[in-house]
C-alpha positions as CSV (number, residue, x, y, z in Angstrom):
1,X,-156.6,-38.7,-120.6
2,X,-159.0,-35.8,-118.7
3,X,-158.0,-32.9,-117.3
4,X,-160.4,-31.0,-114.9
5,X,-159.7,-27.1,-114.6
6,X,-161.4,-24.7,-112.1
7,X,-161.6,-20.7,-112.8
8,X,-163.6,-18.4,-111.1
9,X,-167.0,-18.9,-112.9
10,X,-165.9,-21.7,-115.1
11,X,-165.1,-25.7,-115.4
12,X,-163.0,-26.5,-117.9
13,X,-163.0,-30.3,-118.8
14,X,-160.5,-31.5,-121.5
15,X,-160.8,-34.5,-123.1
16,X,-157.9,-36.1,-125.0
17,X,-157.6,-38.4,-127.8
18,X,-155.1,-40.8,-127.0
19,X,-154.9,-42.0,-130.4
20,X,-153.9,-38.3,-131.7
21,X,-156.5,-39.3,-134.8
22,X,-158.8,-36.0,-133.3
23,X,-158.3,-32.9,-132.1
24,X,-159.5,-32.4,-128.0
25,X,-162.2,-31.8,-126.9
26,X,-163.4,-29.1,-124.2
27,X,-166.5,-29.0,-122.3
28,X,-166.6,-25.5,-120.8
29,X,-169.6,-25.6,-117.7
30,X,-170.9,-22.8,-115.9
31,X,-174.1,-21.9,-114.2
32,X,-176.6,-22.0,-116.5
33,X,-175.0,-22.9,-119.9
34,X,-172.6,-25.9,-121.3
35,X,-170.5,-25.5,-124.5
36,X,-168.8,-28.5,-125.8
37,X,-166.4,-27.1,-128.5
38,X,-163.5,-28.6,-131.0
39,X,-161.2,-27.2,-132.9
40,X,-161.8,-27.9,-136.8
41,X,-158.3,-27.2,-139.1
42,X,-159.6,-27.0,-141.6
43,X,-161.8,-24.1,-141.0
44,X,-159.3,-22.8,-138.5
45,X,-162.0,-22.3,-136.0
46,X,-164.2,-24.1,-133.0
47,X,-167.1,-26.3,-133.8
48,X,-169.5,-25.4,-130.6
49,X,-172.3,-26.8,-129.1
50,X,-174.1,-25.1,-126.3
51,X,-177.1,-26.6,-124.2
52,X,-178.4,-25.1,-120.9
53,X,-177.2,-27.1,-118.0
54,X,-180.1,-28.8,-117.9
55,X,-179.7,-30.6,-120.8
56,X,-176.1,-31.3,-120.6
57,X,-177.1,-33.1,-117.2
58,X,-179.7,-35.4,-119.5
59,X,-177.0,-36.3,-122.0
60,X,-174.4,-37.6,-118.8
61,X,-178.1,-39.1,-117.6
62,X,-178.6,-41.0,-121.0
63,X,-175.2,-42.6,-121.2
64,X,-176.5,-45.3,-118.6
65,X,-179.9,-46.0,-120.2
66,X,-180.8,-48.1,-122.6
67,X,-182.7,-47.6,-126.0
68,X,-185.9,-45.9,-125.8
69,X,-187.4,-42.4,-125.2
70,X,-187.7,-40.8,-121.8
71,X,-189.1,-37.9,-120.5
72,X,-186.3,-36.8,-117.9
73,X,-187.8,-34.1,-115.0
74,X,-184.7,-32.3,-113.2
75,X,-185.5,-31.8,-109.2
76,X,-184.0,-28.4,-108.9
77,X,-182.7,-28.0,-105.3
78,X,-184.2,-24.9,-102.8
79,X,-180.7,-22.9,-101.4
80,X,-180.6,-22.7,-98.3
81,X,-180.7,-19.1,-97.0
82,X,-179.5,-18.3,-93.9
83,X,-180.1,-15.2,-91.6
């Protein structure tokens, strides 16, 4: 099971383990930075990774390839500014 939350500058996706073998996992997404971050108890804290957006987009991106290296180039979008 997923859940998908929306705050103001913040998605929060929460991943479940079904099995109850591992604690949750939360992937916290905002502009320019991703945390993925799980709860350890036996250190009583959060085991975090953080990765710019950029890369978090390569790892969903690499799920569907196969094995080998690849050199990834993100289009960044122009916004549109209106008058």
């Amino acid at each position: 099971m997923i859940t998908i939350e929306f705050d103001q500058d913040e998605t929060c996706i929460t991943i479940l383990d079904n099995t109850g073998e591992l604690e949750d996992i939360s992937v916290l997404l905002y502009d320019d930075y991703c945390h993925i971050r799980q709860y350890d108890e036996k250190r009583d804290r959060f085991d975090v990774v953080t990765m710019t957006a950029e890369m978090y987009l390569k790892l969903m991106k690499a799920w569907n390839l196969p094995e080998g290296a690849y050199d990834i180039v993100m289009a960044h979008r122009k916004k549109n500014v209106s008058s």
